[in-house]
C-alpha positions as CSV (number, residue, x, y, z in Angstrom):
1,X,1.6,-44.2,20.6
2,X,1.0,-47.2,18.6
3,X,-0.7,-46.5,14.6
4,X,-3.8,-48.7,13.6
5,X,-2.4,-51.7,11.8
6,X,-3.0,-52.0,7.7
7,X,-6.4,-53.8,7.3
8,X,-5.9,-56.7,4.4
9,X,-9.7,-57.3,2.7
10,X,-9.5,-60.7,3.1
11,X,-8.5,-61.0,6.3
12,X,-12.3,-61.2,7.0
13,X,-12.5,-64.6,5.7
14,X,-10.7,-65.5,8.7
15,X,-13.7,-65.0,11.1
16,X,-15.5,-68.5,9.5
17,X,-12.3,-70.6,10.5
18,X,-11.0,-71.5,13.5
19,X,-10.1,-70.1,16.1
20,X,-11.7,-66.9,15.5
21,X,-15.0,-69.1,14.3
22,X,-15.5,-70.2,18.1
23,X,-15.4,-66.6,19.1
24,X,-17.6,-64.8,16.1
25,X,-20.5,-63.6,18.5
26,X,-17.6,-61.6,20.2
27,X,-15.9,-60.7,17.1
28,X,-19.1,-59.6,15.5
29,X,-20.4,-57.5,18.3
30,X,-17.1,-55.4,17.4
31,X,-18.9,-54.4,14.5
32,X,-19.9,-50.5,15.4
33,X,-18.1,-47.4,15.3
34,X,-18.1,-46.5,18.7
35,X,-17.2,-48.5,21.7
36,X,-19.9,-49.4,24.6
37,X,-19.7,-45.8,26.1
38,X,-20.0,-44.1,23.0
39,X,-16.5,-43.1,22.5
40,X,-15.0,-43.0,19.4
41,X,-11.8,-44.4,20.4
42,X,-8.3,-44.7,18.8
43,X,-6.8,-47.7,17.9
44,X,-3.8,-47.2,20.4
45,X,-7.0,-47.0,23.1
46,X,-9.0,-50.1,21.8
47,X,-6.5,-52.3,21.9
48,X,-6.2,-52.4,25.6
49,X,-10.0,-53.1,26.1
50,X,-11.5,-55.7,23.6
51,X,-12.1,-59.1,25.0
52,X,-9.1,-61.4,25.5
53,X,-8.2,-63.9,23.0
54,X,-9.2,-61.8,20.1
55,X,-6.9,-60.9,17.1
56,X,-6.2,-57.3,17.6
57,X,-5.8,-56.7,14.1
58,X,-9.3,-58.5,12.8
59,X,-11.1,-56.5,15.7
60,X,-9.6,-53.4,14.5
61,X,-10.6,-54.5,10.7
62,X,-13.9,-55.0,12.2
63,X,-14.3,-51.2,14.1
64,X,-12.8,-50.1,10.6
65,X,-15.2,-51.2,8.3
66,X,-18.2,-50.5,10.8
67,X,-16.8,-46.9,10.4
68,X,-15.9,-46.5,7.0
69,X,-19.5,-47.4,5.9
70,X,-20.4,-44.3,7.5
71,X,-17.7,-41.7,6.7
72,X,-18.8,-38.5,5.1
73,X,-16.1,-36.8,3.1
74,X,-15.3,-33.6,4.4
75,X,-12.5,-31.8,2.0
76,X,-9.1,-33.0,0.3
77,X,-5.8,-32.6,2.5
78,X,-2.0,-32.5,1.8
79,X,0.1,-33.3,-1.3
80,X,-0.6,-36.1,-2.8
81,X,-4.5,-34.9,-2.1
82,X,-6.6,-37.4,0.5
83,X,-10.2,-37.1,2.0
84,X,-10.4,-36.5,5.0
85,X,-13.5,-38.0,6.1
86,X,-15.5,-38.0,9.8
87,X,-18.4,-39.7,11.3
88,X,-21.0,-37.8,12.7
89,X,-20.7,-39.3,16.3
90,X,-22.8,-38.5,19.5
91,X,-21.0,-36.0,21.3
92,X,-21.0,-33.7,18.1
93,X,-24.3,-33.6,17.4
94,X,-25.5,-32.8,21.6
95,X,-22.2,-29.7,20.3
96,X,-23.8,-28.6,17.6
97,X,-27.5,-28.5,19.2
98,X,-25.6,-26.7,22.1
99,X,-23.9,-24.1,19.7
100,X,-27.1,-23.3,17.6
101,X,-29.0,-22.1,21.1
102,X,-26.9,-20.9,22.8
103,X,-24.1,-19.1,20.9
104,X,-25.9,-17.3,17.7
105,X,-26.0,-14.0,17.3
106,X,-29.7,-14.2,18.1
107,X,-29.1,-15.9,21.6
108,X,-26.3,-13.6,22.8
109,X,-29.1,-10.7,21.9
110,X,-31.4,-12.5,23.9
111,X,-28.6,-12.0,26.8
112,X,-27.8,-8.9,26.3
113,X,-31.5,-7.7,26.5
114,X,-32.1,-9.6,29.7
115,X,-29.3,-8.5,31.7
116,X,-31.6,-4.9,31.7
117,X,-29.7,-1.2,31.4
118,X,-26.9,-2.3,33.3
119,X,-23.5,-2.5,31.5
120,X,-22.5,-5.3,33.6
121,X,-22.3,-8.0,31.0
122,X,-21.2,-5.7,28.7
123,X,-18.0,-5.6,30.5
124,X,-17.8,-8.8,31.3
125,X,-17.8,-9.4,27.8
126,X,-15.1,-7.2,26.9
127,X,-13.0,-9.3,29.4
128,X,-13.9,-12.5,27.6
129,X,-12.3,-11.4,24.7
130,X,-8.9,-11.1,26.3
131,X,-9.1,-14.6,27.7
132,X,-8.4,-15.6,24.4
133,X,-5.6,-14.1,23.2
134,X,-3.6,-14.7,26.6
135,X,-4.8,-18.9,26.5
136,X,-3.7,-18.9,22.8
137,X,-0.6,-16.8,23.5
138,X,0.3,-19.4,26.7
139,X,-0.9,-22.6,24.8
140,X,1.9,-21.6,22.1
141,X,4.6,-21.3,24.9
142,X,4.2,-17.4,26.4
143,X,5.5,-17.5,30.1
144,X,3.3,-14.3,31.0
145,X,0.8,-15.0,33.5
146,X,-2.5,-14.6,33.1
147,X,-3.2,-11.7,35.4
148,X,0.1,-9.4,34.0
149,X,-1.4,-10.2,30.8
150,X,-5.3,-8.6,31.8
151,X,-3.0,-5.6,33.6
152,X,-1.5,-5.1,30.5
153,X,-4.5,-5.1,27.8
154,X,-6.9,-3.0,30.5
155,X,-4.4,-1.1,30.9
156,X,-2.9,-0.7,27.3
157,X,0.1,-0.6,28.1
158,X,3.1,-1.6,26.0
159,X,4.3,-5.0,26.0
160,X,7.7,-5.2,27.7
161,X,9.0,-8.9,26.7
162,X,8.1,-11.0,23.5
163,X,5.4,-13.4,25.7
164,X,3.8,-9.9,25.7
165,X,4.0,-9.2,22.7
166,X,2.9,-12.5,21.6
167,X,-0.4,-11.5,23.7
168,X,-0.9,-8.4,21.7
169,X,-0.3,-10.0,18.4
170,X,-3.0,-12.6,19.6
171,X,-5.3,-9.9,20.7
172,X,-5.2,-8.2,17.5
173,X,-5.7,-11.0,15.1
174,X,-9.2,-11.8,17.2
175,X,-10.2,-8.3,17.2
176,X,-8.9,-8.4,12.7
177,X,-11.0,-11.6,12.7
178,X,-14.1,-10.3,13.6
179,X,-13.5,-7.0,11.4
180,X,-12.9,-9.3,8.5
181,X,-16.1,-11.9,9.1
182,X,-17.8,-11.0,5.9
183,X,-15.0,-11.4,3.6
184,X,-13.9,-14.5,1.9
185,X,-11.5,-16.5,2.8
186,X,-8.6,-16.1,0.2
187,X,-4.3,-16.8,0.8
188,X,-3.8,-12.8,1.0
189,X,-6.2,-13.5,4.1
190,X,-4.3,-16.1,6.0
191,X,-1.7,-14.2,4.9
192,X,-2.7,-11.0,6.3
193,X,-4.1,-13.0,10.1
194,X,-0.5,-14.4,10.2
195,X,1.1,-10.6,9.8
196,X,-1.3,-9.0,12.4
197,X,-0.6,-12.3,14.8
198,X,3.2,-12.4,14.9
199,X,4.5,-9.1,13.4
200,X,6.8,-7.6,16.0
201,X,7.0,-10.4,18.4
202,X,10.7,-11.9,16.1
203,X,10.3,-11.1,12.7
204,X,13.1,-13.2,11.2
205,X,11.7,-16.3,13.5
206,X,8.0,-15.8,12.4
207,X,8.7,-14.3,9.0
208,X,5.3,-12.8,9.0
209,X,3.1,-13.0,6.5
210,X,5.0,-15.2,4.5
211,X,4.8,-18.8,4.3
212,X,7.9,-21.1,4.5
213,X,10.3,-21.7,1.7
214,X,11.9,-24.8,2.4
215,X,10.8,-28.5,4.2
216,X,12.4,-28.1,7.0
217,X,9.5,-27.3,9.1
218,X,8.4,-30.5,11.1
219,X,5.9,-30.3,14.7
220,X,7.4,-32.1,17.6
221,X,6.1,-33.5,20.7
222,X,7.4,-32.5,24.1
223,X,10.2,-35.4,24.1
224,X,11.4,-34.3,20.5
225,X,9.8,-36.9,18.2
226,X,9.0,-36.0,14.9
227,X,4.7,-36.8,15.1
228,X,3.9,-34.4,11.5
229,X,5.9,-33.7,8.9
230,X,4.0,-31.0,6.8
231,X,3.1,-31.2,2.8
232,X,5.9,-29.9,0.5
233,X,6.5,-26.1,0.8
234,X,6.0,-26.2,-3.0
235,X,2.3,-25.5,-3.5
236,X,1.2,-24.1,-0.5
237,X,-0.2,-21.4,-2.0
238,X,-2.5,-23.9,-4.3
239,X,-3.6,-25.8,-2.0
240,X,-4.5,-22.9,0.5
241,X,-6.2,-21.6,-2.4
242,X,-8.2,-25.4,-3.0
243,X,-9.5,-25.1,1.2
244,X,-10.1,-21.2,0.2
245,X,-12.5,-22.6,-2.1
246,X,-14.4,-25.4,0.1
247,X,-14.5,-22.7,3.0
248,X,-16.1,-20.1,0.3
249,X,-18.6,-22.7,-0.6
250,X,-22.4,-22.8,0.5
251,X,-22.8,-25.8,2.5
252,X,-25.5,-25.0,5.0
253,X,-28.2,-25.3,2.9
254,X,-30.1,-28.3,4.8
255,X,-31.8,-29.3,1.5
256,X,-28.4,-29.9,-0.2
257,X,-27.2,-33.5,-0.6
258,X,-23.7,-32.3,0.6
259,X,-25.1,-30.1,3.7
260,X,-21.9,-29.8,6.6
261,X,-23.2,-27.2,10.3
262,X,-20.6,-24.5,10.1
263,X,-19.3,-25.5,13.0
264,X,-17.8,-29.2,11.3
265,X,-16.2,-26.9,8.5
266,X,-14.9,-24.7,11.2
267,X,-13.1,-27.5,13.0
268,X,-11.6,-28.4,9.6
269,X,-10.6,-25.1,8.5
270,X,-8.7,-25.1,12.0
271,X,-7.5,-28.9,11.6
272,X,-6.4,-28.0,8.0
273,X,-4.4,-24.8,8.8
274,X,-2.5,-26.9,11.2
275,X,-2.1,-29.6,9.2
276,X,-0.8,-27.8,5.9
277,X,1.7,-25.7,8.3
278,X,2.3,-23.0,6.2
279,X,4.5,-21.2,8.4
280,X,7.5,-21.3,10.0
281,X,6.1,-20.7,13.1
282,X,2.6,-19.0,14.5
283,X,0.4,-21.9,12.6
284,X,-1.4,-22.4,15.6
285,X,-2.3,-19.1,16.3
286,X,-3.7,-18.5,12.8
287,X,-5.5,-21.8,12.9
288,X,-7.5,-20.8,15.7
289,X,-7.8,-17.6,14.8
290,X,-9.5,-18.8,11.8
291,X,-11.5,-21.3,13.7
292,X,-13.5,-17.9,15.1
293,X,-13.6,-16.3,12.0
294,X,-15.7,-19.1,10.3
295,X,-17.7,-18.9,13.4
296,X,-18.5,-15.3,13.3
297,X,-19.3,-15.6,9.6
298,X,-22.1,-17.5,9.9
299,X,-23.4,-15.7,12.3
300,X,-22.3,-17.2,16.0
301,X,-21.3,-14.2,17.5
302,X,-21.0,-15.7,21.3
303,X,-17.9,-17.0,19.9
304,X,-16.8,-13.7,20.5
305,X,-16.6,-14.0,24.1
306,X,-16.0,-18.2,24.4
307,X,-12.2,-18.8,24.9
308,X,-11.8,-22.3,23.1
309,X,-7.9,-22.0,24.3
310,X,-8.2,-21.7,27.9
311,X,-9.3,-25.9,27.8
312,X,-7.1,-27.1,24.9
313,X,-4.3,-25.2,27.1
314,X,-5.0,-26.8,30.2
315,X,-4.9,-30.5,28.3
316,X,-2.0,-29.3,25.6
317,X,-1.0,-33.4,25.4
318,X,-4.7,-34.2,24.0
319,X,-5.1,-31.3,21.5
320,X,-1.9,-32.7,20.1
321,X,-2.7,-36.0,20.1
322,X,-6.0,-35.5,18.2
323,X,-3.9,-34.1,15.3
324,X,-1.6,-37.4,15.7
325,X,-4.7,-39.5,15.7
326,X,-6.0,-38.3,12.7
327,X,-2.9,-38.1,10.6
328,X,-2.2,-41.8,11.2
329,X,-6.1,-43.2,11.1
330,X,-5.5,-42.1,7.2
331,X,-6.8,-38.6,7.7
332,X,-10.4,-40.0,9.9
333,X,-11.4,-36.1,11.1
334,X,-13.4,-37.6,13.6
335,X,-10.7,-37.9,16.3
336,X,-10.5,-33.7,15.8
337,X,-13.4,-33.0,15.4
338,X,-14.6,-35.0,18.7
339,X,-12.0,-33.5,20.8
340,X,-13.1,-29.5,19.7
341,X,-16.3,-30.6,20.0
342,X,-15.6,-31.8,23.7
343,X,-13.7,-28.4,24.5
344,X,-16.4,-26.6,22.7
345,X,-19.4,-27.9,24.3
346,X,-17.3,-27.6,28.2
347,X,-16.5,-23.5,26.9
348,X,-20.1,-22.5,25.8
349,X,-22.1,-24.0,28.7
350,X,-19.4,-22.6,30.6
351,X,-20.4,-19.0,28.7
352,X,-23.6,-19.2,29.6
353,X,-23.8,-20.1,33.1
354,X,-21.4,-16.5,33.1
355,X,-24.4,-15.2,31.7
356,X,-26.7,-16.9,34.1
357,X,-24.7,-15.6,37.0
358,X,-23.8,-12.0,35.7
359,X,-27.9,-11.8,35.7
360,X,-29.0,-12.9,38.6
361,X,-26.1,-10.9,40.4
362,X,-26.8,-7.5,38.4
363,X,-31.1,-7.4,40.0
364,X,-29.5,-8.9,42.7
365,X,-27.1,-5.7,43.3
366,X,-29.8,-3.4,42.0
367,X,-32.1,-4.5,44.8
368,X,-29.7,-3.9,47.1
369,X,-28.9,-0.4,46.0
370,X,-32.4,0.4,45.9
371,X,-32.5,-0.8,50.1
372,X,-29.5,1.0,50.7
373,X,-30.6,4.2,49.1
374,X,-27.4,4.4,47.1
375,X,-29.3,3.8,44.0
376,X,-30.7,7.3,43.4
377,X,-27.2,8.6,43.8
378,X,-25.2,7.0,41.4
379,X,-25.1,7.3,37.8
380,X,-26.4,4.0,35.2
381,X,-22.0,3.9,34.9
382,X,-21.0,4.3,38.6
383,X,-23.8,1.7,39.5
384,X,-22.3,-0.4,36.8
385,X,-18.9,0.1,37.9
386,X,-19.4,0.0,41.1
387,X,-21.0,-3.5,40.7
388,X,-18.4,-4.4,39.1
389,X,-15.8,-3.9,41.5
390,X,-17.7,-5.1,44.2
391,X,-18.3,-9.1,42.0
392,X,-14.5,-9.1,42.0
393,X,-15.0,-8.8,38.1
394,X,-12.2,-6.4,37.9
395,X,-10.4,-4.7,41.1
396,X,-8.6,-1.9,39.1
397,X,-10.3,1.1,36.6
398,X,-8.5,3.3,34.5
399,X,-10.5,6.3,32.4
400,X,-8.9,4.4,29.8
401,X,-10.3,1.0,30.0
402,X,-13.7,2.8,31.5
403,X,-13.8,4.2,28.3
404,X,-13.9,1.2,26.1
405,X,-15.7,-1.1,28.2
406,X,-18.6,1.5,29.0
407,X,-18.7,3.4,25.2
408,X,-18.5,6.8,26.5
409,X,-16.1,9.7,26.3
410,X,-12.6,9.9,28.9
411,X,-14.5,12.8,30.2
412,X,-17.1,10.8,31.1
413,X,-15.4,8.4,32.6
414,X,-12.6,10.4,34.7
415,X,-16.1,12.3,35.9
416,X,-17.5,8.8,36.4
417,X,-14.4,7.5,38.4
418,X,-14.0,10.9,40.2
419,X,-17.5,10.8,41.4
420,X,-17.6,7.5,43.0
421,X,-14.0,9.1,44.8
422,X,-16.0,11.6,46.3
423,X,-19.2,9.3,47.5
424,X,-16.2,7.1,49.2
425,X,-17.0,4.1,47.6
426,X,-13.9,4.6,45.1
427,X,-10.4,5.6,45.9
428,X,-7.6,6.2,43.8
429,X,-3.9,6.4,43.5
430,X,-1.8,7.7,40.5
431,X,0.4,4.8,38.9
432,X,3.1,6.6,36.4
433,X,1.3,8.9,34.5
434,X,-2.3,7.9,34.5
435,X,-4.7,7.2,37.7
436,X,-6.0,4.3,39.0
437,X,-9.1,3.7,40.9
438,X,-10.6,0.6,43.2
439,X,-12.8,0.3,45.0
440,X,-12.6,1.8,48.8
441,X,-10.9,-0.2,51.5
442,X,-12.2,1.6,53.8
443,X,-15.5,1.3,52.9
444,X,-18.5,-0.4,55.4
445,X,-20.4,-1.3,52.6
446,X,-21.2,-5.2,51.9
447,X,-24.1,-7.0,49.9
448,X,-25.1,-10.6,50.0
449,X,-24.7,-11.2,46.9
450,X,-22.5,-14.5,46.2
């Protein structure tokens, strides 16, 4: 990757003398932040599509200036302390429109309500949350596939290598995120995220809960090269206590001169976490992790269910490269910010057409019960359940997992699960020392749902 040349002030004087002067129209037409798509492009991208027979360098100077007149400064970074700075480009402000109808607290009530009495969506919910903790776990290296990694959550069962574990630890610092929404950020915080994350997976690899001692710590790309080399380890605990601060500040005032959407300061809290590295291993994890913390502080609850890792792991090269950009664009945010916001947008449309389907399938499959004259025989759970298994949602129930998902006693849900055994629409087999259900192979019984 090739890093944006140094900009000298007066190479703009060059643009009245020749040859450049034959060519101003084009140069000047350079003079914008974003390129003719709207992309807001690196220089190691530009350079390959600006007209021939134009100074790279003086069009960069050009794109440079266009953008630095409209930077806002976002917070301080690293040691000695620089801005980073963004612009508030296109495709973050359709994100943020996107995110404040569709993923609020209000709007996932909204859902909930219009799903009806079923449970459906309340289980698929509960399934969403996994996703994230298994795409985080895999994104950081975990060679568990995704479907052990469901068996073993709905299942609770205990992880047998340390990919598994790394899944649990993932698990359990979303589920200690959203537990710990309404306090302030402080260092005993990150501190107390990275312990629940990593503790148990290698202890004297992650060192968890405490932050690294020494320099050593550097992030490599996939051939080896060096592409960040974190602050000093010396006064990490200062500086996490400076973002601490920002985070802890109101900024979504709208009537405030220095207004930011939680969302911007969420994708900063994430790009600064990574960026300080201030452990020797897991600062990924945490970043994210605090990435949906900020998001269920103020109040976007969907978040709970939108797995941001399942698209930065399935384009690993561009998440890292949108730290790379920034870091050597003198700390623009903007190359971050527009890549989460990309990935954000792609998961919470994604979210709610999930919604749109679970809906239409649940009256769907109530109408059909209702025609086969099962409906009157099964209870709010075993419709729920059996709708459930019939969508494909999930092909295995334990008491266990019935439990959670459905908020009711093991009683109730053995008696549930037992019941639908006995009307033939459920069998079961035992599995070590607990039983599982699924539904009936033998059973006639087909809808048209799709």
């Amino acid at each position: 990757m090739k890093s944006p040349p140094a900009i000298d002030p007066s190479l703009f004087e060059a643009l009245g003398q020749s040859p450049h002067k034959e060519k101003l129209v084009d140069y000047l037409a350079l003079l914008k932040p974003l390129d003719d798509q709207g992309r807001y492009l690196p220089f190691d991208d530009l350079r390959f599509r600006w007209p021939p027979g134009l100074d790279p360098t003086l069009c960069w100077a050009l794109v440079k200036k266009a953008r630095v007149a409209q930077y806002v400064r976002l917070l301080p970074l690293g040691e000695p302390s620089q801005w980073g700075q963004f612009v508030l480009t296109p495709l973050a402000q359709k994100t943020l429109s996107t995110v404040d109808r569709q993923a609020t607290t209000a709007a996932l009530e909204y859902m909930t309500h219009h799903i009806g009495e079923t449970a459906h969506f309340s289980y698929l919910l509960n399934d969403l949350i996994e996703d994230e903790a298994i795409s985080s776990s895999q994104l950081e290296g975990a060679a568990t596939t995704t479907l052990v990694a469901k068996d073993m959550l709905k299942r609770n069962r205990l992880p047998r290598t340390p990919d598994e574990r790394m899944v649990i630890g993932n698990y359990k610092m979303m589920i200690f995120a959203w537990e710990k929404r309404h306090e302030p950020l402080s260092v005993e915080l990150i501190r107390q995220l990275h312990r629940v994350g990593v503790e148990g997976i290698d202890d004297s690899l992650y060192s968890p809960g405490l932050f690294r001692s020494n320099d050593q710590v550097v992030v490599q790309d996939g051939e080896g090269n060096t592409v960040h080399t974190p602050p000093p380890a010396a006064g990490i605990s200062a500086r996490l206590n400076g973002l601490a601060t920002w985070i802890n500040q109101p900024h979504d005032d709208p009537l405030r001169a220095d207004y930011v959407h939680p969302m911007i300061k969420a994708i900063a809290l994430h790009f600064a976490l990574g960026y300080e590295h201030p452990f020797r291993d897991g600062n990924g994890r945490v970043a994210r992790a605090l990435f949906y913390w900020f998001m269920f502080k103020n109040d976007f609850s969907a978040f709970r269910y939108i797995a941001i890792s399942i698209l930065l792991r399935n384009a690993p090269v561009k998440y890292g490269r949108s730290y790379v950009h920034t870091e050597s664009d003198g700390l623009d945010l903007t190359y971050f910010i527009d890549y989460q916001c990309s990935v954000i947008l792609r998961a919470v449309t994604g979210f709610t057409a999930a919604y749109q389907k679970s809906r239409v399938y649940a009256e769907g499959f109530d109408r059909w019960l209702e025609e086969s004259g099962l409906f009157k025989q099964l209870t709010e759970k075993q419709r729920t359940l059996f709708q459930i298994a019939k969508s494909g949602m999930a092909k295995e129930f334990t008491a266990v997992n019935v439990k959670e998902n459905l908020n009711c006693s093991y009683n109730t849900a053995a008696t549930t699960l037992n019941g639908l055994v006995e009307l033939k629409l459920f069998e079961k087999k035992k599995m070590g020392r607990e039983w599982v259900f699924f539904l009936s192979g033998s059973s006639h019984i087909e809808t048209d749902q799709t």
